[in-house]
N, CA, C and O atoms as CSV, one atom per row, in Angstrom:
chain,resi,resn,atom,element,x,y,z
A,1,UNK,N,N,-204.134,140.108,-300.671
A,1,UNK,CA,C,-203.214,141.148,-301.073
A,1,UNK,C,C,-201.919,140.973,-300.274
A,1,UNK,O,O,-201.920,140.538,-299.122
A,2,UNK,N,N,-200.752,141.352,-300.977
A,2,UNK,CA,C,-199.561,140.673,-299.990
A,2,UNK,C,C,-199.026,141.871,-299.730
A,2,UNK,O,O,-199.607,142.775,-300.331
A,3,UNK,N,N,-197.932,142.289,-298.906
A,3,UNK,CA,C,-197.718,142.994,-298.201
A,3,UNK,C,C,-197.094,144.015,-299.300
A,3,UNK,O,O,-197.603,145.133,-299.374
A,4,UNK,N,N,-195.959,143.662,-300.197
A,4,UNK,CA,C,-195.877,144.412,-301.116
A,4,UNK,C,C,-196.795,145.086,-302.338
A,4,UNK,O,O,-196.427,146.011,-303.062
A,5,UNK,N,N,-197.988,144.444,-302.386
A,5,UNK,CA,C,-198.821,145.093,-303.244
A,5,UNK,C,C,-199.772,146.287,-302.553
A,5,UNK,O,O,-200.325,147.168,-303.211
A,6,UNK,N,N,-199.858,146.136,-301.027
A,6,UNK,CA,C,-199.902,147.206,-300.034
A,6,UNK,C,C,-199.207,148.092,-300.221
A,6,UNK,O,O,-199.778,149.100,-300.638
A,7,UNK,N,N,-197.492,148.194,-299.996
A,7,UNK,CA,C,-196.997,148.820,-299.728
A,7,UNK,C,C,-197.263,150.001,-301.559
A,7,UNK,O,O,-197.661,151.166,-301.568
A,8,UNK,N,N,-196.859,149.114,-302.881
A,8,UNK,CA,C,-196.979,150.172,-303.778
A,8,UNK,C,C,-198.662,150.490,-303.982
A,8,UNK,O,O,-199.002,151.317,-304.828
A,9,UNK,N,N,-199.451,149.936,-303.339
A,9,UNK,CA,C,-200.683,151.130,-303.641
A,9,UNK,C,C,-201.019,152.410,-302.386
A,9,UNK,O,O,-201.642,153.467,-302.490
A,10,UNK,N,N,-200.318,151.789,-301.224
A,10,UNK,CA,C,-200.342,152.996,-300.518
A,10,UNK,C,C,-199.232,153.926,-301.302
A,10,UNK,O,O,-199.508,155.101,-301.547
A,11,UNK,N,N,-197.961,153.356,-301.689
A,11,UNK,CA,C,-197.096,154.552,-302.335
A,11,UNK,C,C,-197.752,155.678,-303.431
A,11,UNK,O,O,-197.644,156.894,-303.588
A,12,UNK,N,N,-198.417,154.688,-304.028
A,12,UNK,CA,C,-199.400,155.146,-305.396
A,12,UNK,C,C,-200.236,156.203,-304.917
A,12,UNK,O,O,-200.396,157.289,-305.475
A,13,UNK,N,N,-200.720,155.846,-303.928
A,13,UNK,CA,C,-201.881,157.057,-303.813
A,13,UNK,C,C,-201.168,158.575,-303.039
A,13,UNK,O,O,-201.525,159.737,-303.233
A,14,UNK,N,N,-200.165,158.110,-302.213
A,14,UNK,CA,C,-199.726,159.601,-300.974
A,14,UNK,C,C,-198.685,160.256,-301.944
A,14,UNK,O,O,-198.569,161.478,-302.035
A,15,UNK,N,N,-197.885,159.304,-302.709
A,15,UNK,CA,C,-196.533,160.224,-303.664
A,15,UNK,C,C,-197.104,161.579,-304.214
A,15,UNK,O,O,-196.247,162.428,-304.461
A,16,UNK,N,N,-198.091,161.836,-304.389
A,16,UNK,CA,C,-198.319,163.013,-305.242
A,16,UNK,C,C,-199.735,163.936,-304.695
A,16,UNK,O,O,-200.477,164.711,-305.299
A,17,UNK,N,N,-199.702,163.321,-302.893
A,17,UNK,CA,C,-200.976,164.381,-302.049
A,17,UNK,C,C,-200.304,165.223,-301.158
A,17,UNK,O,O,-199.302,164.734,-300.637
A,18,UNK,N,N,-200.576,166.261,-300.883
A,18,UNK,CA,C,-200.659,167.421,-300.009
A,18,UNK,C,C,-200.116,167.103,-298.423
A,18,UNK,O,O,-199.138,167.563,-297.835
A,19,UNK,N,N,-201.306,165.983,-297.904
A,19,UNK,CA,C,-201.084,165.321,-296.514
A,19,UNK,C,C,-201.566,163.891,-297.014
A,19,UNK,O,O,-202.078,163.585,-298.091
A,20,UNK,N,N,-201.219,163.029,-295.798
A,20,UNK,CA,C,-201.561,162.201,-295.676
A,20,UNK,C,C,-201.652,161.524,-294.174
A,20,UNK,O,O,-201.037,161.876,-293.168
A,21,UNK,N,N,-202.678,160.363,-294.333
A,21,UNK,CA,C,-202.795,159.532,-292.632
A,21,UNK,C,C,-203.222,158.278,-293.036
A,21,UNK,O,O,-204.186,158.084,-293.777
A,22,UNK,N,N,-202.367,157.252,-292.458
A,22,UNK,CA,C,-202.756,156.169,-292.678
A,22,UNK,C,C,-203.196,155.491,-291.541
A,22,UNK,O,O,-202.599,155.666,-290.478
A,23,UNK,N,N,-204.360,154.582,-291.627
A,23,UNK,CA,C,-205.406,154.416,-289.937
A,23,UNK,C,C,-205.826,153.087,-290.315
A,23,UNK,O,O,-205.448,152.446,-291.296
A,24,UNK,N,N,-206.751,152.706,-289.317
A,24,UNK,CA,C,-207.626,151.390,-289.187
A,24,UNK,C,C,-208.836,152.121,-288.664
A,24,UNK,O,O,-208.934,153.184,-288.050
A,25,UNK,N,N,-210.055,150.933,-289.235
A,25,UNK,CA,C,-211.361,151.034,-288.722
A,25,UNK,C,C,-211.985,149.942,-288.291
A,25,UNK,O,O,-211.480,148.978,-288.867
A,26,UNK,N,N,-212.702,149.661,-287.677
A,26,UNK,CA,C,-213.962,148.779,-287.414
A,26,UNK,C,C,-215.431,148.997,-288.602
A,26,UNK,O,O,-216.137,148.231,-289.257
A,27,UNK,N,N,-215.348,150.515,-288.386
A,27,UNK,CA,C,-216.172,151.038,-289.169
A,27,UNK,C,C,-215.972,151.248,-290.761
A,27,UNK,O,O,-214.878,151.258,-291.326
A,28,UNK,N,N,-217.421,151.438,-291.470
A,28,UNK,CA,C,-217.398,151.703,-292.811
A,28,UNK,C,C,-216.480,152.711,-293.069
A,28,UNK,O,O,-216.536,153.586,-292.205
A,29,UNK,N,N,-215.473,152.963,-294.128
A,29,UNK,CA,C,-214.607,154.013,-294.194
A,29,UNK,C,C,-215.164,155.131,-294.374
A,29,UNK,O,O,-214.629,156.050,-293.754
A,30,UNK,N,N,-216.469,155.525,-295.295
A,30,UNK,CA,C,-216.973,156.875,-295.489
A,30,UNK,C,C,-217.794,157.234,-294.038
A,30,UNK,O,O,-217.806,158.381,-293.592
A,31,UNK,N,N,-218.380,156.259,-293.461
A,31,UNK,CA,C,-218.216,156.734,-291.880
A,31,UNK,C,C,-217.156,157.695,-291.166
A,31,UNK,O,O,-217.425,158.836,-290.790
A,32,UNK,N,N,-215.894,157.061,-291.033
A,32,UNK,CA,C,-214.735,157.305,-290.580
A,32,UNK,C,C,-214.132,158.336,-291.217
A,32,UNK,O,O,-213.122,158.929,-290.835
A,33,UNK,N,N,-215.034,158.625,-292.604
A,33,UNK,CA,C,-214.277,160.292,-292.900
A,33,UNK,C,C,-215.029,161.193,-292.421
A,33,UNK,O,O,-214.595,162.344,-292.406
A,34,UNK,N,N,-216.824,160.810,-291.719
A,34,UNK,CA,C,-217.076,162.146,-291.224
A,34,UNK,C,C,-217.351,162.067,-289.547
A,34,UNK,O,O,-218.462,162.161,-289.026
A,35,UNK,N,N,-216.270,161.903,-288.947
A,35,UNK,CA,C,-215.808,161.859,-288.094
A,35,UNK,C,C,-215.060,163.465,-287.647
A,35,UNK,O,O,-214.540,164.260,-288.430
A,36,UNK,N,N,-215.219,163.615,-286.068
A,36,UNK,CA,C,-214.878,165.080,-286.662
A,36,UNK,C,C,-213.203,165.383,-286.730
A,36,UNK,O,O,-212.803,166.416,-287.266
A,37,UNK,N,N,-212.618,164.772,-286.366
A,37,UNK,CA,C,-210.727,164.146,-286.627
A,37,UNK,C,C,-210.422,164.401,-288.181
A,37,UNK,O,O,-209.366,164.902,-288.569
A,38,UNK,N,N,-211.403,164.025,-288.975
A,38,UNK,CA,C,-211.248,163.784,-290.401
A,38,UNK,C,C,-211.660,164.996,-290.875
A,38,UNK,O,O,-210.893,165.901,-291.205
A,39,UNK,N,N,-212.871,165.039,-290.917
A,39,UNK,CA,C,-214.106,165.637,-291.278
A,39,UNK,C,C,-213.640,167.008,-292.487
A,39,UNK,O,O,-213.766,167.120,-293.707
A,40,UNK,N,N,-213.092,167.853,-291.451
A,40,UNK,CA,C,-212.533,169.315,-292.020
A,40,UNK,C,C,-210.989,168.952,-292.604
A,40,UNK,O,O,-210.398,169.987,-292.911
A,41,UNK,N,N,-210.359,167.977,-292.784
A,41,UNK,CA,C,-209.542,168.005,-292.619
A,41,UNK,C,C,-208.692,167.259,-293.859
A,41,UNK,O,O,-207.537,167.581,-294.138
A,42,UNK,N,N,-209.352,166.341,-294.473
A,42,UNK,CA,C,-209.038,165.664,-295.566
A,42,UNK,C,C,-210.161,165.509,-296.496
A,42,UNK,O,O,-211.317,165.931,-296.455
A,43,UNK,N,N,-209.552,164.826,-297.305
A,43,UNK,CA,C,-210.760,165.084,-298.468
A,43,UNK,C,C,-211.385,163.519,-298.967
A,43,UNK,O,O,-212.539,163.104,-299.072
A,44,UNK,N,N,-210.304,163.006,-299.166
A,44,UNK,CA,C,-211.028,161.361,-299.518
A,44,UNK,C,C,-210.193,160.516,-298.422
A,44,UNK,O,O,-209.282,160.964,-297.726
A,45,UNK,N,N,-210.768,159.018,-298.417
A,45,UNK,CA,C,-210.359,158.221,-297.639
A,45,UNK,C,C,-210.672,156.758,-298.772
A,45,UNK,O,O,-211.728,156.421,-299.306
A,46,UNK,N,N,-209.220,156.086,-298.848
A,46,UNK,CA,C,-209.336,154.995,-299.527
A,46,UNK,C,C,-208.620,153.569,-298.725
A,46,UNK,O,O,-207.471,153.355,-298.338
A,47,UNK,N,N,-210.060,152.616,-298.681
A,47,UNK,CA,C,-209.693,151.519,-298.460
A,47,UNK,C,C,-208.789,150.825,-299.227
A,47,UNK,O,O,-209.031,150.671,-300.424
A,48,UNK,N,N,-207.248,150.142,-298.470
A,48,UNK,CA,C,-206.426,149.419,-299.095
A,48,UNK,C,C,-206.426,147.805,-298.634
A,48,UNK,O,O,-205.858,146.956,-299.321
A,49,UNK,N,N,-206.970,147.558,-297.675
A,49,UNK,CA,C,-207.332,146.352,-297.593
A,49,UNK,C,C,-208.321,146.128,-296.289
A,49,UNK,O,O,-208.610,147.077,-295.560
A,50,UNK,N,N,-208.739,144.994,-296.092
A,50,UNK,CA,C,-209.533,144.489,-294.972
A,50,UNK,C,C,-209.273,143.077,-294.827
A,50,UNK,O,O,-208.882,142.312,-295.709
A,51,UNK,N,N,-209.650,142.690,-293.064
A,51,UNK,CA,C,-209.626,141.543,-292.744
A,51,UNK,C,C,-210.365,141.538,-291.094
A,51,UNK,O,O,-210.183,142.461,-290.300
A,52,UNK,N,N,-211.163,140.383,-290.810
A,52,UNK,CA,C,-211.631,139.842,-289.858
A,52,UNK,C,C,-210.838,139.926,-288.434
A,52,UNK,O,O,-211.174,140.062,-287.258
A,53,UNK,N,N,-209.858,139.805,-289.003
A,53,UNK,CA,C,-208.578,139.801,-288.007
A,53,UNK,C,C,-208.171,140.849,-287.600
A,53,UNK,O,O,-207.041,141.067,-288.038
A,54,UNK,N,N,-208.709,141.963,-286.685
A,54,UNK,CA,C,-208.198,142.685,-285.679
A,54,UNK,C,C,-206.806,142.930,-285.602
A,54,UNK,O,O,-206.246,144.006,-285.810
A,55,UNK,N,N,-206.203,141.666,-285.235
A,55,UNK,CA,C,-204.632,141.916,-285.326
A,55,UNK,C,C,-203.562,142.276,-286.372
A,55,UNK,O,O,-202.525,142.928,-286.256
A,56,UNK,N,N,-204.072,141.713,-287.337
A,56,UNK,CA,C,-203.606,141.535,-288.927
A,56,UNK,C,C,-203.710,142.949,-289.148
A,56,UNK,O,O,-202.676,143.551,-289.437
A,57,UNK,N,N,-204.804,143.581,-289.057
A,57,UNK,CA,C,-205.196,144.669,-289.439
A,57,UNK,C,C,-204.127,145.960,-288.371
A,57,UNK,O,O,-203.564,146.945,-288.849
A,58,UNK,N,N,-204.120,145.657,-287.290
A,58,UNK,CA,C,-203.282,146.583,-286.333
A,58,UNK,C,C,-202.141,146.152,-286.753
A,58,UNK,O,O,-201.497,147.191,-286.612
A,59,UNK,N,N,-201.374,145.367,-287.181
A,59,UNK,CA,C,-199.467,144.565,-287.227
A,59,UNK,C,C,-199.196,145.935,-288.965
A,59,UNK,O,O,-198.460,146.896,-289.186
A,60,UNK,N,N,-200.211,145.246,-289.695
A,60,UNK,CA,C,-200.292,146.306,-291.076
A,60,UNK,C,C,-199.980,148.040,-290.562
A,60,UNK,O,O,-199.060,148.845,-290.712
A,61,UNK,N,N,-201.311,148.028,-289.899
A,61,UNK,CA,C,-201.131,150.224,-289.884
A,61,UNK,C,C,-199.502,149.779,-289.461
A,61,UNK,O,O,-198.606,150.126,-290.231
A,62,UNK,N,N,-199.195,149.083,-288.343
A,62,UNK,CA,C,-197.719,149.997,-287.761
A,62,UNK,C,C,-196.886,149.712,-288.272
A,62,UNK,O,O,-195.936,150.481,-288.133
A,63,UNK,N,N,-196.667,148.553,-289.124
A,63,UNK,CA,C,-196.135,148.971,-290.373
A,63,UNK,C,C,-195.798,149.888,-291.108
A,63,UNK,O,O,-194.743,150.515,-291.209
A,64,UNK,N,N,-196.967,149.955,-291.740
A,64,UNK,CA,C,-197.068,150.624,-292.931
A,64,UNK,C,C,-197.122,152.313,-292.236
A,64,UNK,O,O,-197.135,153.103,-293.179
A,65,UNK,N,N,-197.149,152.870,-291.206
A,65,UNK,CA,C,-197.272,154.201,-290.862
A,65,UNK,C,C,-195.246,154.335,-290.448
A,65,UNK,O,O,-194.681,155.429,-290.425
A,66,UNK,N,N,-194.601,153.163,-290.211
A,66,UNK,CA,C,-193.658,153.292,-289.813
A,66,UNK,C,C,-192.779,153.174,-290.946
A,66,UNK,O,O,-191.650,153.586,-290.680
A,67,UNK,N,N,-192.921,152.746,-292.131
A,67,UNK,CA,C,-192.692,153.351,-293.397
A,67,UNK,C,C,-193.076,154.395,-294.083
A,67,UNK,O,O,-192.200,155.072,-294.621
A,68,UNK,N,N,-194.019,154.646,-294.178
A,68,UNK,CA,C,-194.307,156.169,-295.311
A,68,UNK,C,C,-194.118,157.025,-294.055
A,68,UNK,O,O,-194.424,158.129,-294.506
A,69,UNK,N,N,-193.804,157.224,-292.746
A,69,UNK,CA,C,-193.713,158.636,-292.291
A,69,UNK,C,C,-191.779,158.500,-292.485
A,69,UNK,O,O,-191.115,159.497,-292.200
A,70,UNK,N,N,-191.239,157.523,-292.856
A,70,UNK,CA,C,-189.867,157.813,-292.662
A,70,UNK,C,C,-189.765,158.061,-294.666
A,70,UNK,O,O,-189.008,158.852,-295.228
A,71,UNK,N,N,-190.665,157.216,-295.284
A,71,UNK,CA,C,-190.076,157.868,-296.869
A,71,UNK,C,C,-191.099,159.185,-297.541
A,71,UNK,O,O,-190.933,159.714,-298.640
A,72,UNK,N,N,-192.045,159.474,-296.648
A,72,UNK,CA,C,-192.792,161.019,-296.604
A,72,UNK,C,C,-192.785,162.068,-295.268
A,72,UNK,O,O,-193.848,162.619,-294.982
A,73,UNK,N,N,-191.658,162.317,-294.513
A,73,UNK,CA,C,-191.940,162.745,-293.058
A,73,UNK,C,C,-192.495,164.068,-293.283
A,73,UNK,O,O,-193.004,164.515,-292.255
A,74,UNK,N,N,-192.569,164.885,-294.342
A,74,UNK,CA,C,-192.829,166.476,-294.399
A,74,UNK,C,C,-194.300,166.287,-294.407
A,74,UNK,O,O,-194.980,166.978,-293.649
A,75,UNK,N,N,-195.072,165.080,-295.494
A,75,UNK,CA,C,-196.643,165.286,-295.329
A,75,UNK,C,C,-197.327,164.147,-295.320
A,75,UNK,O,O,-198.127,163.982,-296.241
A,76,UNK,N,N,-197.138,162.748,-293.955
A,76,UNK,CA,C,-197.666,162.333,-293.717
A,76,UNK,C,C,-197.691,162.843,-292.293
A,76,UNK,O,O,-196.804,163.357,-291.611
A,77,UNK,N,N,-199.178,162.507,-291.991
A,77,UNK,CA,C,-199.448,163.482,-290.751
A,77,UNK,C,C,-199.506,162.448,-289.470
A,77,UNK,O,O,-199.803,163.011,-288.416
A,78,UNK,N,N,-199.283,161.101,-289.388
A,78,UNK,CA,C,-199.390,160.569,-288.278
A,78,UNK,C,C,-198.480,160.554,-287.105
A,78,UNK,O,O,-197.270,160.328,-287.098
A,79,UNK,N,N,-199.192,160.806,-286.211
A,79,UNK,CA,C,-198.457,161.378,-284.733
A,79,UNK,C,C,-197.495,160.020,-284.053
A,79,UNK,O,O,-196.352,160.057,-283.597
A,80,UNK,N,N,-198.443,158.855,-284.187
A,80,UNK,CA,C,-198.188,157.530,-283.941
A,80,UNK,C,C,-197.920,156.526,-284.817
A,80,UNK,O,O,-197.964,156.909,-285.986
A,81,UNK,N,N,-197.643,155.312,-284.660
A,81,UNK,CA,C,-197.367,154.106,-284.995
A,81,UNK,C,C,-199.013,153.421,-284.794
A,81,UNK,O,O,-198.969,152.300,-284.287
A,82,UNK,N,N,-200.043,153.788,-285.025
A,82,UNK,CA,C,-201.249,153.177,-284.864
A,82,UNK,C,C,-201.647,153.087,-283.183
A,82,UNK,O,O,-201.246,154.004,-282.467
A,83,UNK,N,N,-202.254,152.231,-282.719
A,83,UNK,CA,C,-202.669,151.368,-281.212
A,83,UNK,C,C,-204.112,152.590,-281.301
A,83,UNK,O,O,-204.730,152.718,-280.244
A,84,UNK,N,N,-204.461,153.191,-282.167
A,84,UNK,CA,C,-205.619,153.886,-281.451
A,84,UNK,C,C,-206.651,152.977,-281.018
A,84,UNK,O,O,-206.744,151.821,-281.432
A,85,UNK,N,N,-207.342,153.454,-280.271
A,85,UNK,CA,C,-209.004,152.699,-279.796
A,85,UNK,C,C,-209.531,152.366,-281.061
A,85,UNK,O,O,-209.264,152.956,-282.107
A,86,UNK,N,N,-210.182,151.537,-280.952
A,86,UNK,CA,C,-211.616,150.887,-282.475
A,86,UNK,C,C,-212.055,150.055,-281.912
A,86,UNK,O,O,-211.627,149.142,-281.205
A,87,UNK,N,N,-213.084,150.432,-282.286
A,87,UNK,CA,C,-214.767,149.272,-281.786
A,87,UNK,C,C,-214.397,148.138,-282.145
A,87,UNK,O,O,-213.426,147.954,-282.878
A,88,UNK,N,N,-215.388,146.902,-281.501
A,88,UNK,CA,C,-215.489,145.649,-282.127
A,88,UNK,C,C,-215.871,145.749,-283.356
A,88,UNK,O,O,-216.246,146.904,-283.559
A,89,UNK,N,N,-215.973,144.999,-284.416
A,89,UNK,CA,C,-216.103,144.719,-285.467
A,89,UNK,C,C,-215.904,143.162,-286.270
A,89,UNK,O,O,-214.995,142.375,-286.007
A,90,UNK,N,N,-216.967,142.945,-287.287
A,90,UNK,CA,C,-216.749,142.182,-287.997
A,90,UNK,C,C,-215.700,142.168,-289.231
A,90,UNK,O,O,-215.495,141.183,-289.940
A,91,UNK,N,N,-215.169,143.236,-289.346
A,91,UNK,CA,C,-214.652,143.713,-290.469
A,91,UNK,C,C,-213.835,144.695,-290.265
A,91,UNK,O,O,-214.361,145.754,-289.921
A,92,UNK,N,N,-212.333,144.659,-290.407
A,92,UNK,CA,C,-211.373,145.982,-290.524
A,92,UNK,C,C,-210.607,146.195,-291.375
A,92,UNK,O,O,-209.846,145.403,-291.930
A,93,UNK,N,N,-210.769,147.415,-291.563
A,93,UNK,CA,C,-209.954,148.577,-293.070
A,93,UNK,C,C,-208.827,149.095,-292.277
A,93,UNK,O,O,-208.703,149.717,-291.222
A,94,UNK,N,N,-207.735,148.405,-293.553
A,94,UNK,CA,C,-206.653,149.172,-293.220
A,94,UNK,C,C,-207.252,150.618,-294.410
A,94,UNK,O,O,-207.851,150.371,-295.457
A,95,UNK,N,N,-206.941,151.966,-293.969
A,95,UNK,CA,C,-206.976,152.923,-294.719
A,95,UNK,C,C,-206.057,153.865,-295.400
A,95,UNK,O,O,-204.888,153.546,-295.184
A,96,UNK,N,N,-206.180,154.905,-296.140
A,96,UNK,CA,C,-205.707,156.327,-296.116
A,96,UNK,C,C,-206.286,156.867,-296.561
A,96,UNK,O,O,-206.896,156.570,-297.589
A,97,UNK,N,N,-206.354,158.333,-295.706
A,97,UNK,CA,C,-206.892,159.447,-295.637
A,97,UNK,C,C,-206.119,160.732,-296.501
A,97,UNK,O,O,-204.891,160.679,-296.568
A,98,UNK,N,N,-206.484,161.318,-296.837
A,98,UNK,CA,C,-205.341,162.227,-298.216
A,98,UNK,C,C,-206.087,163.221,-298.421
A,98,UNK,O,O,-207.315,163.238,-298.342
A,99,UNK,N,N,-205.109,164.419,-298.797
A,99,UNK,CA,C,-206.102,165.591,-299.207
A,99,UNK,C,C,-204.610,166.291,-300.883
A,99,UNK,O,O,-203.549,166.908,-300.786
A,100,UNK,N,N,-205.217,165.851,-301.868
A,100,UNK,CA,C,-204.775,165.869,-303.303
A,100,UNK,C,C,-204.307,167.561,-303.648
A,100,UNK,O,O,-203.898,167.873,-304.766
């Protein structure tokens, strides 16, 4: 998936939700929605891509959080530019979290 086909399916999905958060996991994503951060708080969580690569996966969120909070700042909800903690893993989801 290339960076622009990222960018319009994350557009696709937040243009027309309530809130939004865009994150990384180690973990399965429906894991990571019942988390208690999430839990009460959003409603679905959709994987937009994955990769092996740890880094790939962290360079993407701060990206992509450093775009949609400047072309959605009223209801994307991220505090940061990504760097949160995440487990080792074989496998990481770039995400978003949304409540419609």
């Amino acid at each position: 998936m290339t960076k622009e086909e990222i960018i319009t399916k994350i557009d696709e999905l937040v243009k027309d939700s309530k809130t939004f958060k865009i994150g990384m996991t180690g973990k399965k994503p429906s894991e990571r929605l019942e988390m208690p951060d999430y839990k009460d708080k959003f409603d679905k969580i959709i994987p937009i891509c994955s990769s092996s690569n740890e880094r790939s996966i962290t360079d993407l969120e701060n990206q992509m959080i450093d775009k949609f909070s400047k072309l959605y700042p009223k209801i994307c909800k991220n505090d940061q530019s990504g760097g949160g903690e995440m487990e080792e893993s074989s496998k990481y989801f770039l995400y978003v979290v949304l409540n419609k």
